[in-house]
N, C-alpha and C positions, 0 to 999 in steps of 0.2 A: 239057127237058121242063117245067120251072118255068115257062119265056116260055109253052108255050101251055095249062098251066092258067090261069096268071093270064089270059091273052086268054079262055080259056073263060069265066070270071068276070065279065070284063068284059061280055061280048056276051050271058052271060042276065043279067044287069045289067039292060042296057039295053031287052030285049026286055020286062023284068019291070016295067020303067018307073021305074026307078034309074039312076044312074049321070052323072048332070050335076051340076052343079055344087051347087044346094043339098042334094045330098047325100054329097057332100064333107064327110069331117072325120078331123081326126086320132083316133087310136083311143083309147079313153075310159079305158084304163090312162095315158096319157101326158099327161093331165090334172091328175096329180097324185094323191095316195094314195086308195086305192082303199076300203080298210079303216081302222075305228077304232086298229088295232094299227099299221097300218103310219106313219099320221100320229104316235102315240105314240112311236113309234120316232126322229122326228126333230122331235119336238115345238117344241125349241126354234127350228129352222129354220124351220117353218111359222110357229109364232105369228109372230115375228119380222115375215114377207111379209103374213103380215093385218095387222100392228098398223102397222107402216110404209109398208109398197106400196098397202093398199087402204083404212087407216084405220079398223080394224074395234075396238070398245074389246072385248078377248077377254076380262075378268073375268068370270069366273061363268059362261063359256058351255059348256057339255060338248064333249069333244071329237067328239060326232057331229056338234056345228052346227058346230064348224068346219070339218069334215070337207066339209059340203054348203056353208057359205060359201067356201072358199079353191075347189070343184070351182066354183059357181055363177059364179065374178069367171074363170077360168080358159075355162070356155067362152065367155063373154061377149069376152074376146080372141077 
């Protein structure tokens, strides 16, 4: 039953003028933390990935802007 709702999905997708390729993307949870709390929660991991992986200097920044810098470098992959 799963295989034909997802087909169902698919095909008003595409009737709705969706479903090619640029609008393709992985789902915007899997991006990376979602909430201020949930990047707090593994704070030190993140800064870490900005300050080494994307070169981002984190002093002074709140963790909302990192929140939108590490999602911003993350879609951009």
């Amino acid at each position: 039953m799963s295989e034909a709702v997802y087909n169902f999905q698919r095909i008003f997708n595409l009737k709705m003028g969706f479903g090619s390729r640029e609008h393709d993307q992985i789902p915007y949870r899997t991006m990376g933390s979602v909430t201020v709390e949930e990047y707090e929660s593994l704070q030190d991991r993140y800064d870490d990935q900005l300050a080494e992986k994307y070169g981002v200097d984190i002093a002074g920044k709140a963790s909302e802007e990192k929140v939108a810098l590490l999602r911003g470098f993350r879609q951009e992959q």
